[in-house]
DSSP file (Angstrom, degrees, kcal/mol; ACC not computed):
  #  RESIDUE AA STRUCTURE BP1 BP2  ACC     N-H-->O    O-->H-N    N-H-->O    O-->H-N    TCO  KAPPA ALPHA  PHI   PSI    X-CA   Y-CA   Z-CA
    1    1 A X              0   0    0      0, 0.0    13,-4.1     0, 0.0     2,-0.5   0.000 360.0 360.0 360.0 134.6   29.0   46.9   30.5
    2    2 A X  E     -A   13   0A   0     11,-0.2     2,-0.4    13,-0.0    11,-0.2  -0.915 360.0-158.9-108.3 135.3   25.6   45.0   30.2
    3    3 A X  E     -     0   0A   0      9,-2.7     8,-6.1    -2,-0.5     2,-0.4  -0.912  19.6-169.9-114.4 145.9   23.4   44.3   27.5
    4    4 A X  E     -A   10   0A   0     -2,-0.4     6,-0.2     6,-0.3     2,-0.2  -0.745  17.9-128.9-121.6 158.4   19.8   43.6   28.8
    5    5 A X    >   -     0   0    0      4,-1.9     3,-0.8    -2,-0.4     4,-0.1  -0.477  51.9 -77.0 -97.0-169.8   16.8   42.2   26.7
    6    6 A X  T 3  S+     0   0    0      1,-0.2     2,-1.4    -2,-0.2    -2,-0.0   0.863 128.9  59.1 -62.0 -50.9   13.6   44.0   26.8
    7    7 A X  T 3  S-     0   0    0      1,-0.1    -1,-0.2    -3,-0.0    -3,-0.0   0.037 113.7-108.1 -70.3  27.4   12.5   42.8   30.1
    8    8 A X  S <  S+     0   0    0     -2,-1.4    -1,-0.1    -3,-0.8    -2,-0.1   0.263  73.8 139.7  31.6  15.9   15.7   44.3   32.1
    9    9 A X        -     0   0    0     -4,-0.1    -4,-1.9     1,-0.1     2,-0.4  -0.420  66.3-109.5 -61.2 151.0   17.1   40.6   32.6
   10   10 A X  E     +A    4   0A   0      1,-0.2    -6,-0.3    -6,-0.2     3,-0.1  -0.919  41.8 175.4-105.7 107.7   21.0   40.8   32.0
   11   11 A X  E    S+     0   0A   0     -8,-6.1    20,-3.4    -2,-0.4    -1,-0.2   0.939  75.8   3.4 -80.0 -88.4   21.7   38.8   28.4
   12   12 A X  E     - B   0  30A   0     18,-0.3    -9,-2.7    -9,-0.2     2,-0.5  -0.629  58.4-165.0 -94.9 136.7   25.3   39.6   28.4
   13   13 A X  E     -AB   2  29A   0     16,-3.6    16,-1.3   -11,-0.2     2,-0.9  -0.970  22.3-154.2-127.6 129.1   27.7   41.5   31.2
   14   14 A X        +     0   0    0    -13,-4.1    14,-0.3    -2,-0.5     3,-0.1  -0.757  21.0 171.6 -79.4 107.1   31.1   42.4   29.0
   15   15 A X        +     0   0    0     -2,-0.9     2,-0.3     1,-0.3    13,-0.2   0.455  56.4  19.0 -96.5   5.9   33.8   42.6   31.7
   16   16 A X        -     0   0    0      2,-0.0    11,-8.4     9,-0.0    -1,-0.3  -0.758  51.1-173.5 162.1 116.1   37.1   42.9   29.7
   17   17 A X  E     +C   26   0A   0     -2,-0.3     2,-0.3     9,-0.2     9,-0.2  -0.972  23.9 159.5-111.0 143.6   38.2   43.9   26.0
   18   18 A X  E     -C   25   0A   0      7,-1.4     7,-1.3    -2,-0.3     2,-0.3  -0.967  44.1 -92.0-153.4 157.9   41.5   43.4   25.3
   19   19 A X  E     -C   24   0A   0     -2,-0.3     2,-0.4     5,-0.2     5,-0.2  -0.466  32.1-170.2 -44.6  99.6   43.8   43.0   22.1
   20   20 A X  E >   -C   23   0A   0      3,-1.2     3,-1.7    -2,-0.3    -2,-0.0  -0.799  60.8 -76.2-119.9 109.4   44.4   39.2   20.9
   21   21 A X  T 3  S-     0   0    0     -2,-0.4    -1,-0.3     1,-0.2     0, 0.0  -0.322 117.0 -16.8  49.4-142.2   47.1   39.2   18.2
   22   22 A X  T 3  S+     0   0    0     -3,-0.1    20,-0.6     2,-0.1    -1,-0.2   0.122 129.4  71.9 -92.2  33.3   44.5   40.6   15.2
   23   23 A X  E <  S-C   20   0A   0     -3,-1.7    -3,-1.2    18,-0.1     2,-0.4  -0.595  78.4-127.7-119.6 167.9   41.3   39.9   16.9
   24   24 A X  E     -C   19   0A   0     16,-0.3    16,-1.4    -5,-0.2     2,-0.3  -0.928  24.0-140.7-123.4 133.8   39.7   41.6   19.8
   25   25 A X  E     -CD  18  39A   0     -7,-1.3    -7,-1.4    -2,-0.4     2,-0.6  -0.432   8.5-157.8 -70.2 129.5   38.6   39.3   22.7
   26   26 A X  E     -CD  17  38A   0     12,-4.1    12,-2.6    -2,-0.3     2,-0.4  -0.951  11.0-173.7-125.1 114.2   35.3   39.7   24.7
   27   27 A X  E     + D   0  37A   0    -11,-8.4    10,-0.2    -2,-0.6   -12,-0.1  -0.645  27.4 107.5-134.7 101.5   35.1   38.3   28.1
   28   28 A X  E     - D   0  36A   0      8,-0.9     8,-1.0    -2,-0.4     2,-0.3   0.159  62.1 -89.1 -87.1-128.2   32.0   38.2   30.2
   29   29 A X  E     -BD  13  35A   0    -16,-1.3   -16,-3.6     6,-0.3     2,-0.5  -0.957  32.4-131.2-160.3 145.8   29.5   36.0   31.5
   30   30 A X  E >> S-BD  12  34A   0      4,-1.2     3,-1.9    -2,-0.3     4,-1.7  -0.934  87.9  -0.7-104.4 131.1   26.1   35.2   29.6
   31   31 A X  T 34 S-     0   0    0    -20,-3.4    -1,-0.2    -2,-0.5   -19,-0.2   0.900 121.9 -73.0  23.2  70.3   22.8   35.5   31.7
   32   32 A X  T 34 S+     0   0    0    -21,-0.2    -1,-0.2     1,-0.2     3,-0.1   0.364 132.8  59.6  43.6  23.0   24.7   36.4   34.5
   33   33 A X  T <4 S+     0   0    0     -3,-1.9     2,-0.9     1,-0.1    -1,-0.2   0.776  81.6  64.6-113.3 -62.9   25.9   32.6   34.7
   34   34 A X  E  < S-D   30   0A   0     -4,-1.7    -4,-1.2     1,-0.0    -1,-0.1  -0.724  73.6-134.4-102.5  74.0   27.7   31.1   31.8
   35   35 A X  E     -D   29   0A   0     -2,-0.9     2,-0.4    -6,-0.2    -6,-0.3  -0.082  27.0-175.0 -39.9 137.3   31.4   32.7   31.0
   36   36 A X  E     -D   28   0A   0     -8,-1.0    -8,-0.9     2,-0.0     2,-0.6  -0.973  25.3-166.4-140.5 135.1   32.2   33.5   27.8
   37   37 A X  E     -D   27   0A   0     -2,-0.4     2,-0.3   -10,-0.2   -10,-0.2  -0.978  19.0-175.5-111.2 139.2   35.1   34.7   25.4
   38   38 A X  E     -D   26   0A   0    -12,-2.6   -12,-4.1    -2,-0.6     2,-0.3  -0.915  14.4-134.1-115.3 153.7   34.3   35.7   22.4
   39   39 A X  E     -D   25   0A   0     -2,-0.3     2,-0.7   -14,-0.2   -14,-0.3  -1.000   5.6-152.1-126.7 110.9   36.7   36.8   19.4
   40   40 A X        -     0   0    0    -16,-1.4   -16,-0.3    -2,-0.3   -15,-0.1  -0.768   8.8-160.3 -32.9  66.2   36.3   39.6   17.1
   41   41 A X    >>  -     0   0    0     -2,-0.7     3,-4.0   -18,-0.2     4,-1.1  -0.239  30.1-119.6 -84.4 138.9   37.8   39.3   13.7
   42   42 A X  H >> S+     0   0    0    -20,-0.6     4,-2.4     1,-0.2     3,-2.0   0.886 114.2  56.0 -58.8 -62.0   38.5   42.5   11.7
   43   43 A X  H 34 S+     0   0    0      1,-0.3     4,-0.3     2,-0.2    -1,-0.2   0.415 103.4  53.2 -55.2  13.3   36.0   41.1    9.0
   44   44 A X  H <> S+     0   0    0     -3,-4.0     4,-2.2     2,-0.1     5,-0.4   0.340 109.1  42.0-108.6  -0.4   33.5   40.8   11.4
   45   45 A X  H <X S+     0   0    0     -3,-2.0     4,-1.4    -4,-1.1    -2,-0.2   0.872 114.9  57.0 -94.1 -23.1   33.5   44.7   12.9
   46   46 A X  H  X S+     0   0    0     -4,-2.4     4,-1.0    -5,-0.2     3,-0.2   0.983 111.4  42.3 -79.1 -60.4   33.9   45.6    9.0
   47   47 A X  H  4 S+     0   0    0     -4,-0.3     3,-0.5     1,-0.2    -1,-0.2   0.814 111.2  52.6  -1.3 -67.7   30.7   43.5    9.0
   48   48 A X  H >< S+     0   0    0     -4,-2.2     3,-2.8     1,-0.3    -1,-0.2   0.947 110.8  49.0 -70.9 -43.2   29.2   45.2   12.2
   49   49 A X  H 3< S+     0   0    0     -4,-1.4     3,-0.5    -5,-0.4    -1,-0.3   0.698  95.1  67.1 -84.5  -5.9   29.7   48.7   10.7
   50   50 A X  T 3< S+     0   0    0     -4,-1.0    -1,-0.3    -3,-0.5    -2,-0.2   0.391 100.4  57.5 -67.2 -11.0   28.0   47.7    7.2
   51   51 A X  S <  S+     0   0    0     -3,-2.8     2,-0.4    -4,-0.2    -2,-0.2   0.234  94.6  90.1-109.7  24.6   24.4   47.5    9.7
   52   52 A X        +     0   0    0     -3,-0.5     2,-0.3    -4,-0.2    -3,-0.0  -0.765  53.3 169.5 -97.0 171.0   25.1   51.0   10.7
   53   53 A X    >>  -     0   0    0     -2,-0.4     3,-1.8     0, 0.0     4,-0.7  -0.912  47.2 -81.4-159.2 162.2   23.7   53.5    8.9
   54   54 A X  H 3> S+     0   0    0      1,-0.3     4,-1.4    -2,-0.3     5,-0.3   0.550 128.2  45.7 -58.1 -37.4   23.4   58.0    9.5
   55   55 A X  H 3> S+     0   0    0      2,-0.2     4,-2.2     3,-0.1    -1,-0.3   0.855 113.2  54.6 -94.0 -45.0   20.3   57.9   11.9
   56   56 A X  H <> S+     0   0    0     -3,-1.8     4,-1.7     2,-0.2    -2,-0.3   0.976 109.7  45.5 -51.7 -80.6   22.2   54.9   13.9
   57   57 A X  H  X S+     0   0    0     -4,-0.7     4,-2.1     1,-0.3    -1,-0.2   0.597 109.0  53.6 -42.2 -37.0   25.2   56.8   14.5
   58   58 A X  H  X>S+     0   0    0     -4,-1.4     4,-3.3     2,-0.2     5,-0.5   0.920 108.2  47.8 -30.6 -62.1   23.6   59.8   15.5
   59   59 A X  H  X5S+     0   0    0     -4,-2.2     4,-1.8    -5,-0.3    -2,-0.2   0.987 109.2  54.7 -66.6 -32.9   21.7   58.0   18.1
   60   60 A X  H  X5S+     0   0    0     -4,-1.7     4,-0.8     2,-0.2    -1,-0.2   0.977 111.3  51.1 -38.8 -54.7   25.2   56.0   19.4
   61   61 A X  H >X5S+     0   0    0     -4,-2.1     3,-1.6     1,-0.2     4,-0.8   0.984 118.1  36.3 -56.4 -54.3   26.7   59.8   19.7
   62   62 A X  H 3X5S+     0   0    0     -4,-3.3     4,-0.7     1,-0.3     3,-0.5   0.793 109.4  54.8 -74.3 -10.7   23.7   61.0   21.8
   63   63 A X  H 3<<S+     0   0    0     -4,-1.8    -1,-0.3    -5,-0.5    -2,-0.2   0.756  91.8  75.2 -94.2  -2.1   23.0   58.5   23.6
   64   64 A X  H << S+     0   0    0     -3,-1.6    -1,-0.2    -4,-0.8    -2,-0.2   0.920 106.7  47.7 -42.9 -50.8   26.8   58.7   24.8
   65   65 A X  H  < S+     0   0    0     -4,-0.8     2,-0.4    -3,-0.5    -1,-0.2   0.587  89.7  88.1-103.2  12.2   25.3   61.6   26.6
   66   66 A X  S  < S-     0   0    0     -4,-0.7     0, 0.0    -3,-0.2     0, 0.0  -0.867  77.4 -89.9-106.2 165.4   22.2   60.7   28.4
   67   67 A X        -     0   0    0     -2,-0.4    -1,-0.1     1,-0.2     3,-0.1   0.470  47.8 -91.2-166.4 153.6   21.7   59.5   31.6
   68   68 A X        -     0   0    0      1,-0.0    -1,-0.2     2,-0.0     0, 0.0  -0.041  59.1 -48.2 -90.2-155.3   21.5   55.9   32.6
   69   69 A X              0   0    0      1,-0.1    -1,-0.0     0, 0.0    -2,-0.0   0.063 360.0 360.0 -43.4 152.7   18.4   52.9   33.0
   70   70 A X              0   0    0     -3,-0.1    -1,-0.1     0, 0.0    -2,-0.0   0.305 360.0 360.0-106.4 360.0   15.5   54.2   34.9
């Protein structure tokens, strides 16, 4: 998975989630260079899911189903 800033330049590419003890672990590379893990602590996804809100989630579900970058 990539996330790209506005100009399609690569910010983050996630190559592997996986389960550590009660975290979850993010390992990619940062601007297609720099490897990184990052850790995900259950009070920060309770966090990430306090900035969603009904119009957000919608658009997560649909966009599930459209088509990729042009």
């Amino acid at each position: 998975m990539e996330l790209f800033i506005k100009h399609n330049d690569s910010l983050k590419t996630v190559e592997k989630l996986s389960p550590d003890g009660g975290n979850l672990l993010i390992e990619g590379q940062i601007m297609s260079t720099l490897p990184v893990r990052a850790i995900l602590t259950p009070d920060q996804a309770r966090a990430a899911f306090k900035l969603l809100n009904v119009k957000t989630v919608l658009f997560l579900l649909i966009i599930l189903f459209r088509r990729g970058r042009k």
